[in-house]
C-alpha positions in Angstrom: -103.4 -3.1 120.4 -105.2 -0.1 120.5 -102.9 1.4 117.7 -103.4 -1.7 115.3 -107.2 -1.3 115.5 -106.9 1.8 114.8 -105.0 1.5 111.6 -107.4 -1.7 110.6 -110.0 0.7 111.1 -108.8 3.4 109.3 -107.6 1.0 105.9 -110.9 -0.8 106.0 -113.0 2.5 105.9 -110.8 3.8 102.7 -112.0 0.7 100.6 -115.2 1.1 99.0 -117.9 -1.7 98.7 -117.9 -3.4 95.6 -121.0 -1.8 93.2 -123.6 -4.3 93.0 -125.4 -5.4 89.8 -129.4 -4.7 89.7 -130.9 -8.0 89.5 -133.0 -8.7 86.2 -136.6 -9.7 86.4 -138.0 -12.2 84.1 -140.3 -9.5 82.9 -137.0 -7.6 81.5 -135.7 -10.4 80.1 -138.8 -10.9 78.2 -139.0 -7.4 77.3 -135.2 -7.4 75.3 -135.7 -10.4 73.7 -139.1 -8.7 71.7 -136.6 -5.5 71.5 -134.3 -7.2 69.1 -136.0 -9.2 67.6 -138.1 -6.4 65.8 -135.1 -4.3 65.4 -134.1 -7.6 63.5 -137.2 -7.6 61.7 -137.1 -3.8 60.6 -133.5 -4.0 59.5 -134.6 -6.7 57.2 -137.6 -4.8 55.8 -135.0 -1.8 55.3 -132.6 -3.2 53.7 -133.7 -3.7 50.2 -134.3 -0.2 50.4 -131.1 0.8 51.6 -128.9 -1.2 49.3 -130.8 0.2 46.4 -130.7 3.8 47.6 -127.2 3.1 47.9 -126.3 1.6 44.7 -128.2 4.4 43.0 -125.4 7.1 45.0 -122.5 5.2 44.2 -123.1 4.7 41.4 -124.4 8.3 39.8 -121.3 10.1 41.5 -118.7 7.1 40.2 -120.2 8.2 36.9 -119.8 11.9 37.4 -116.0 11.8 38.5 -114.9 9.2 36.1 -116.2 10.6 33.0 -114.0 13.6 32.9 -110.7 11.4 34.6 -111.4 8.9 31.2 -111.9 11.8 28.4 -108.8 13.6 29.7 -106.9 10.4 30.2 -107.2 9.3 26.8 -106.5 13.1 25.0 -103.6 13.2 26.9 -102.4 9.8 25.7 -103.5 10.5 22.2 -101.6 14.2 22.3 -98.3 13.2 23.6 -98.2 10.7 20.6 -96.4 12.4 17.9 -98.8 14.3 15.6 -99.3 14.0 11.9 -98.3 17.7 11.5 -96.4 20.3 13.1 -95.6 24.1 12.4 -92.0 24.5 12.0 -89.5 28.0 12.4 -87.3 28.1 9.7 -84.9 30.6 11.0 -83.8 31.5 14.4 -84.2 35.0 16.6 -81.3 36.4 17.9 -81.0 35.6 21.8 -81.9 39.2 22.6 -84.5 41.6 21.6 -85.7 44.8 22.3 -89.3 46.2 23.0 -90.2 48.6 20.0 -88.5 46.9 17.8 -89.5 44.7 14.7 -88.8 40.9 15.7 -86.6 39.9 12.9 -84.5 36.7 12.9 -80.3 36.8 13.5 -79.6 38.0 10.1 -82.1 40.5 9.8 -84.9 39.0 8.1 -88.5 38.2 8.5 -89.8 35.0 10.3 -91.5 32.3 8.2 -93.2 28.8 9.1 -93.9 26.5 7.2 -96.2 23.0 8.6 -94.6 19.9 7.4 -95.9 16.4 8.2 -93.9 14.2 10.8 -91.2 13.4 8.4 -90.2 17.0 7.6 -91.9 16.9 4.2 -94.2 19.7 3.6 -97.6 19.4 4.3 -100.8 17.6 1.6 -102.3 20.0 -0.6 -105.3 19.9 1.5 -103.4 22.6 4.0 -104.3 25.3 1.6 -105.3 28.3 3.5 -105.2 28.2 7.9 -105.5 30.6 10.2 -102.6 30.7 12.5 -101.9 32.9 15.7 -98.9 34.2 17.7 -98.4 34.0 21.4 -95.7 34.7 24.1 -94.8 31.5 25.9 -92.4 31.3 29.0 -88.9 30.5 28.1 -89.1 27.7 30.2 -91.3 26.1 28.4 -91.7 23.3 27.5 -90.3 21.2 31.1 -87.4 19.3 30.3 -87.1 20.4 26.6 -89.4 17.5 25.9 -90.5 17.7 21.8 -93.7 16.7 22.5 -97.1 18.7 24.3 -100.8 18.4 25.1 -102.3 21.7 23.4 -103.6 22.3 27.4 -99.8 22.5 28.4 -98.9 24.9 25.4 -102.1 26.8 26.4 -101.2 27.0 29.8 -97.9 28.6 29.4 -99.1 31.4 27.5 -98.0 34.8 28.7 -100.2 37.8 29.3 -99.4 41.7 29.6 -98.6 42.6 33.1 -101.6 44.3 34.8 -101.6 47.7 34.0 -99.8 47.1 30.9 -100.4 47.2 27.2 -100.7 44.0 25.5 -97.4 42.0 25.3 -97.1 41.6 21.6 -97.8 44.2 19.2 -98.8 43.7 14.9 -100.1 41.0 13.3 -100.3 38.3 15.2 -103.1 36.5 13.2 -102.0 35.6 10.0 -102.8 33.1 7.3 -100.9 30.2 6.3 -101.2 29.5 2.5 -100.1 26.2 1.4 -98.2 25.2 4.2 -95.7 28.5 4.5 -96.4 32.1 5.9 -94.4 34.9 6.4 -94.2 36.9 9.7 -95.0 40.3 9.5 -94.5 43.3 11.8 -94.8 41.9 15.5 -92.3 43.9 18.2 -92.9 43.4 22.4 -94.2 45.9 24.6 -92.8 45.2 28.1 -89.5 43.5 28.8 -88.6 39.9 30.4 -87.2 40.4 33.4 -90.0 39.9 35.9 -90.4 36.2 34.0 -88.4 33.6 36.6 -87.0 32.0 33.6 -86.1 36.5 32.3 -86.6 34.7 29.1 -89.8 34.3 26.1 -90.1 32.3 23.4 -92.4 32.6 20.9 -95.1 30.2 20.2 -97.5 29.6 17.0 -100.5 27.5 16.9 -103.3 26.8 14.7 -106.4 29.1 15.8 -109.1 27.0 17.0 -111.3 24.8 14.7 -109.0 25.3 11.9 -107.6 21.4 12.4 -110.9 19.9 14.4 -113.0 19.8 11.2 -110.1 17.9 9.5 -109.7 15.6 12.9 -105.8 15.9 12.6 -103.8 16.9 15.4 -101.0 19.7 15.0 -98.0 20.8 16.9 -97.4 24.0 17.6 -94.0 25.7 16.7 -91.9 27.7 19.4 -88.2 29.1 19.1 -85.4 29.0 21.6 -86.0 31.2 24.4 -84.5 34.6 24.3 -84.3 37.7 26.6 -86.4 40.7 25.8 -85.2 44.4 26.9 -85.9 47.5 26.8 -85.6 49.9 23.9 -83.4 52.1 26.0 -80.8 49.1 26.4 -80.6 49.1 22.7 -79.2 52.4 22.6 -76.2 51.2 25.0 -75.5 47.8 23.6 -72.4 46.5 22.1 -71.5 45.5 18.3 -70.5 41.6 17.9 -68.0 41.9 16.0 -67.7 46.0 16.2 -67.7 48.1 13.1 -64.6 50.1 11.6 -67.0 52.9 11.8 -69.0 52.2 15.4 -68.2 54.8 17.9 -65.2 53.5 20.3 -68.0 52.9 23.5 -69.2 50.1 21.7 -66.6 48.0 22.5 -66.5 46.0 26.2 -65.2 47.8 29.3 -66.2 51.5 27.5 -69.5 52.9 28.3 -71.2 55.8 26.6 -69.6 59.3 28.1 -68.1 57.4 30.5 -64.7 58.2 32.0 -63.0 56.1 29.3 -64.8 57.2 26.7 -64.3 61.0 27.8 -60.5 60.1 27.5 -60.5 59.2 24.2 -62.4 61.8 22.8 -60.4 64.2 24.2 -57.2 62.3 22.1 -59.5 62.4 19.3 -60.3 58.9 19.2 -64.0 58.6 18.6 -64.5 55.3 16.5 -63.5 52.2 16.2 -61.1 52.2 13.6 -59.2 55.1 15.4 -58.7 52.9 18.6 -57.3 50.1 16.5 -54.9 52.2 14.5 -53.5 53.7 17.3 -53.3 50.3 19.3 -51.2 49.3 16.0 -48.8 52.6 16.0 -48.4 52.9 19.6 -50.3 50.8 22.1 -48.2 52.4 25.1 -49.8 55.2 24.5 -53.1 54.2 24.2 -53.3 51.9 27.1 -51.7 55.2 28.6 -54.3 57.4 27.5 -57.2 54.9 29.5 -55.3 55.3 32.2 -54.9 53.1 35.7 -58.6 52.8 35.9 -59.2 49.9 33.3 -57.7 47.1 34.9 -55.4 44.8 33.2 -58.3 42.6 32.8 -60.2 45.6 31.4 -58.0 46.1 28.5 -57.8 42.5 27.6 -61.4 42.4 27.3 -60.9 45.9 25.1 -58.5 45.2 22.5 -59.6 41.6 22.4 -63.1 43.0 21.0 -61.3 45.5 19.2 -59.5 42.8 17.0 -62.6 40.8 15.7 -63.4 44.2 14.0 -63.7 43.1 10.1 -61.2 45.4 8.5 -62.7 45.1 5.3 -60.3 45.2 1.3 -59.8 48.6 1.4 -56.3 49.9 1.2 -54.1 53.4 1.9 -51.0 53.9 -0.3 -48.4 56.2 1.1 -45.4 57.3 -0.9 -42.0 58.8 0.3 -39.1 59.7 -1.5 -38.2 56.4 -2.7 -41.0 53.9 -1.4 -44.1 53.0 -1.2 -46.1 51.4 1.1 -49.9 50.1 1.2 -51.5 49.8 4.8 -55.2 48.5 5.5 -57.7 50.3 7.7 -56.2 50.2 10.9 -52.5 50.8 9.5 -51.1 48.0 9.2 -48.6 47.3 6.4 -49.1 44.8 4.0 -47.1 45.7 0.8 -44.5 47.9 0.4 -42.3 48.9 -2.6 -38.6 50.1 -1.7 -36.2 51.3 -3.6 -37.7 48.7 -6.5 -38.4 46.2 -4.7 -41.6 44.9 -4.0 -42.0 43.2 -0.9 -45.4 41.3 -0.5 -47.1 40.5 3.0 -44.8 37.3 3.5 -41.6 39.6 2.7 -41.8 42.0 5.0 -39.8 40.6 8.0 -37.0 41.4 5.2 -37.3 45.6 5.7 -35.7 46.7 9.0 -38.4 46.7 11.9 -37.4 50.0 12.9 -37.9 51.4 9.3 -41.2 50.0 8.6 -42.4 51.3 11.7 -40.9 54.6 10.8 -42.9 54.7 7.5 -46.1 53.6 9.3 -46.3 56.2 11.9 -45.7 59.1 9.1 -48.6 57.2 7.2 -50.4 57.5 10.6 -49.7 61.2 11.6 -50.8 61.8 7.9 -53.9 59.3 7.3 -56.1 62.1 6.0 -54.0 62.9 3.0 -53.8 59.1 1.8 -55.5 57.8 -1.1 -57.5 54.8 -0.7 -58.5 52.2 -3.4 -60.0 49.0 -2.9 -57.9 46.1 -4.6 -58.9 43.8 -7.5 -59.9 40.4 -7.0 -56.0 39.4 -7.7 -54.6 41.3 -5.5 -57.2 40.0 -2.6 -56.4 36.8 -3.2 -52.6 37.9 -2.7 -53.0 39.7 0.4 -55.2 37.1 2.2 -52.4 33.9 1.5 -49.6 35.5 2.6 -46.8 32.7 4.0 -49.2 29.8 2.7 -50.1 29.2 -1.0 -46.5 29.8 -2.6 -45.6 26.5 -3.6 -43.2 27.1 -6.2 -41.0 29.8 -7.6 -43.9 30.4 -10.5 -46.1 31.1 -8.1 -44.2 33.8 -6.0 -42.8 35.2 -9.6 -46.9 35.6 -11.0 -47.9 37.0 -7.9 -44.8 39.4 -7.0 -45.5 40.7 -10.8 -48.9 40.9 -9.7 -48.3 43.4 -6.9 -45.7 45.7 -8.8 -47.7 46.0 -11.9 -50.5 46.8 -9.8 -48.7 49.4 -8.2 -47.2 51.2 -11.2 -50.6 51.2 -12.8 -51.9 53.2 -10.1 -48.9 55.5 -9.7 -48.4 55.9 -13.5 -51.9 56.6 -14.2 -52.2 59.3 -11.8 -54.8 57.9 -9.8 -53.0 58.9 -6.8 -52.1 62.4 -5.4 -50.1 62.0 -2.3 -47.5 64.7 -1.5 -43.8 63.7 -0.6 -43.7 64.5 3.2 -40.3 63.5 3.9 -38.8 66.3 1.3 -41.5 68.6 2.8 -41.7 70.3 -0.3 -44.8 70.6 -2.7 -43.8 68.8 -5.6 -45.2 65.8 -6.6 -43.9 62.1 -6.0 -43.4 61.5 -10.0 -42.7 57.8 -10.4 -41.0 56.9 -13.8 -40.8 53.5 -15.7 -37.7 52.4 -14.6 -38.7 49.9 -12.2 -37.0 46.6 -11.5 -37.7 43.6 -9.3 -35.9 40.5 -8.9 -38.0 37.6 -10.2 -35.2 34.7 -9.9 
């Protein structure tokens, strides 16, 4: 029993008495009633006040945001709607350019513009004389190749020198459009494209400001495709599309300037173009020999396959032996031949012996600098280009077969050629007399 008090004594001495609220005279009662009711009768004093003060916020900064939202709301609804005008390129620039050098378009020549109204037409006679300027853009713009732009956007992507650098464009890059064309004159970049993250420019034109605004017509600005811009340096390195007969042999793919393949063939005396293609024709064995196991199989695809879209041009080499002749173009390839009297055109010549032809073309190749070259006449061009297609009938292949051995004879019997007989390996001359004959049906 003890115990049980004990613990009843202890539980009831953990709980605390319940907090007792302080009894409210009638004097406070009174007192809180006057309390709100004149806080009730301020806030009804104040609140014409307040609502005014209010309005007069609300409404002076509603006006100050919503002003600026509105104007550039509706000029960038108006601008994205196609303009009356726009500038227009009328060429196109190559895809790559290098700094120092005149910006010229693909073939060459000069950049004009011209501004044409929205249908393409050119532009009203009012468009006499405005000012026009030139600017870098970045090559991605505009976003999404969309045809249409707010000047602000065009403006926006404008490119400036890097710091430190000079100026990004260099000439005239303010010129005057007089009635609706202009010509670009000497412009050339000054730093390169690679620290762009598109590595590309184009090149914009716009109307300089308050030419149009007095006229209240809108006009587009003109851009080209984007194109890379490199250094001058590169230009000295870069290859020919197509390659020259002429162009030094490391302009072709997979050679680089005194590299290791180019050392190779120099040391064989094959320095150009034309002098890798003629041996590839005599002997490609050897040539593919000469670049050794370093070029890869891949490697010299990639050559020869440049190599061949080399234009060869109409020139052709006559070489004469004891009883033919034979006419080869630049890189030695045979494309006539007269034999023992016979003329054999281009689509004849699977009738000569493989072995022999290629007998008479590699002494025509080990003696190239002693051959007379000519260029043909337009008749013989048009013979050498048809070869197995164009003969349609036996008059035909009878005017065009006396086509090639005339031509022949007249060169040999007038002495415009001076080719030594190699195969007697004497010094007399190759003397060719009239007696001629070909089978013409």
């Amino acid at each position: 029993m003890a115990a049980k008090r004990l613990f009843c004594e202890t539980e009831s001495c953990s709980d605390q008495p319940p907090e007792k609220r302080p009894r409210q005279t009638f004097a406070s009662v009174i007192g809180e009633v006057v309390m709100v009711n004149s806080l009730r009768n301020l806030s009804k004093a104040l609140e014409p006040l307040l609502r005014r003060v209010v309005n007069e916020e609300v409404e002076r900064c509603l006006n100050r945001y919503t002003r600026p939202l509105t104007r550039a709301s509706s000029l960038r609804i108006q601008a994205l709607e196609p303009s009356s005008y726009q500038l227009v390129f009328l060429n196109k620039l190559p895809s790559k350019i290098f700094t120092g050098s005149k910006i010229t378009d693909v073939e060459g020549q000069p950049l004009r513009l011209v501004l044409e109204d929205a249908g393409g037409d050119p532009a009203s006679p009012m468009w006499q004389s405005v000012k026009i300027e030139i600017v870098v853009l970045d090559g991605d713009f505009p976003a999404g190749d969309r045809e249409y732009w707010t000047p602000e956007e065009f403006n926006a992507s404008i490119v400036k020198e890097r710091s430190g650098k000079r100026p990004l464009l260099h000439g005239d890059m303010n010129i005057t459009l007089r009635h609706g064309a202009a010509t670009i004159g000497e412009i050339e970049f000054t730093d390169n494209s690679s620290w762009m993250r598109s590595r590309k420019f184009r090149l914009g034109v716009r109307i300089v400001s308050g030419s149009d605004r007095d006229k209240g017509i809108r006009i587009r600005e003109a851009i080209t495709d984007p194109f890379v811009v490199k250094d001058h340096r590169g230009e000295l390195y870069k290859k020919h599309y197509p390659p020259m007969l002429n162009d030094e042999v490391w302009r072709l793919e997979k050679i680089g300037k005194e590299g290791v393949f180019h050392r190779k063939l120099s040391n064989h005396n094959i320095k150009t173009v034309q002098a890798f293609l003629k041996l590839y024709t005599i002997d490609p064995q050897k040539l593919r020999t000469i670049l050794g196991v370093g070029m890869s199989e891949r490697m010299w695809e990639a050559t020869v396959k440049h190599a061949k879209t080399c234009e060869l041009g109409n020139k052709l080499y006559m070489f004469r032996g004891p009883s033919s002749i034979v006419f080869l173009n630049a890189i030695c390839g045979v494309v006539r031949a007269v034999l023992g009297g016979q003329v054999y055109s281009s689509r004849d010549l699977h009738n000569i012996p493989e072995e022999y032809i290629k007998s008479l073309r590699r002494e025509a190749y080990d003696n190239w600098h002693a051959l007379q070259d000519f260029e043909p006449n337009s008749r013989e061009i048009l013979l050498l280009k048809q070869g197995n297609e164009g003969y349609g009938n036996e008059e035909s292949d009878y005017v065009m077969e006396k086509s090639a051995f005339e031509s022949s004879y007249e060169l040999i019997s007038g002495q415009l050629l001076e080719c030594r007989d190699w195969d007697s390996n004497s010094s007399d001359q190759y003397n060719i007399e009239g007696n001629f004959h070909c089978n013409y049906g």
